[in-house]
N, C-alpha and C positions, 0 to 999 in steps of 0.2 A: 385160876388162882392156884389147883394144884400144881399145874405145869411150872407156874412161878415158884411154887416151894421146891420143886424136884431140881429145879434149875439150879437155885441156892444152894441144898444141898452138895449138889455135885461139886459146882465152883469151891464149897469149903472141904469140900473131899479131896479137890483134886489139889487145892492150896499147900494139902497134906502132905504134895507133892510124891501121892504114890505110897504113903508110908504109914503104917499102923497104928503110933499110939501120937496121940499130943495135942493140941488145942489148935483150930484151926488158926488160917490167917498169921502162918508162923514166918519170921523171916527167913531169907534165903539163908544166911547164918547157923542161923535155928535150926533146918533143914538140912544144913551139912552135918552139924553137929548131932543130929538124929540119924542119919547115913550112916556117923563111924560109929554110933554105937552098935548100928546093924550088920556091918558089913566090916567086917576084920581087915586092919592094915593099910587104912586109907592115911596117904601121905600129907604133908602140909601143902605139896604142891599142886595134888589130885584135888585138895578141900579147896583152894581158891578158884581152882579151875570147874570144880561142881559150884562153887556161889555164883559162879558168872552165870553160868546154865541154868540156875534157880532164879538170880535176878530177869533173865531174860525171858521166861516162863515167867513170872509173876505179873511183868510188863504184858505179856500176852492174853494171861489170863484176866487182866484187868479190863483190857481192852475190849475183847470178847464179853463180858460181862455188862459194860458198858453202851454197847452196840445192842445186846439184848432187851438190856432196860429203857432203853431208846426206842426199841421197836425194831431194831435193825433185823430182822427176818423171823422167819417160825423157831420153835423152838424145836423143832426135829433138827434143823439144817443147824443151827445152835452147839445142839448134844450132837451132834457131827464133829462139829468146828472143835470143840473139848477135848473128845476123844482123840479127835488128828495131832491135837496140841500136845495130850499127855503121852502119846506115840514118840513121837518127835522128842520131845524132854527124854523119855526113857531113851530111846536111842543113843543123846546126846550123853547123857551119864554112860550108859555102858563104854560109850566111846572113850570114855576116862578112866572108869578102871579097867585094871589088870584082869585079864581071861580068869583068872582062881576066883576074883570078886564079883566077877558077873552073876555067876548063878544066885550069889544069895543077893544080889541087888532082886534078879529076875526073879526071885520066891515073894519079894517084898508088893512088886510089879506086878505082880498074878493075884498074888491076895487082896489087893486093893482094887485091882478089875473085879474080883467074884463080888466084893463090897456095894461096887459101883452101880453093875448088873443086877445085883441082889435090891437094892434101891430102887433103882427102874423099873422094877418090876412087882413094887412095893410092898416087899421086904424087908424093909431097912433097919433091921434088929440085928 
């Protein structure tokens, strides 16, 4: 059962899509709109291109989730399958901003790994 909370957790962590402050289960929208206010100078055309990447991740992250709750394998190879996902999503944004905007996305990406870690390890204060 705790495996099953820690699972939860991560999922509504990771929904957070990487980001600090806000109510899980946010839409991709939601998610852009929390980016610009992180990350200086994000364009209208960078924010539809970051929704795509959030919706695409959410589908992911559902899925995964789904598969879980289902029984679909242990819950190590699970928090595998998460972490590979949130990889991938980050990747996928830095692909979109400008070299000046990376790093403070990558401040946001780091602190939400120490979050993550810090949980698994059952800390989660």
């Amino acid at each position: 059962m705790k495996n099953v909370l820690l699972v939860c957790v991560l999922i509504l962590g990771f929904s957070a899509a990487s980001f600090a402050q806000g109510p899980p289960q946010r839409t991709p929208a939601e998610q852009v709109e929390t980016l610009k206010t992180q990350v200086a100078g994000i364009t209208d055309a960078q924010a539809a291109k970051l929704k795509l990447v959030y919706e695409a991740a959410t589908k992911s992250r559902d899925s995964l989730f789904a598969a879980m709750q289902n029984g679909g394998g242990d819950m190590q190879a699970g928090m595998a399958n998460f972490t590979k996902m949130r990889d991938k999503t980050n990747a996928q944004i830095k692909a979109v901003l400008t070299p000046e905007q990376q790093p403070a996305f990558q401040k946001i990406a780091d602190a939400q790994a120490e979050r993550m870690k810090q949980m698994m390890n059952g800390g989660g204060n």
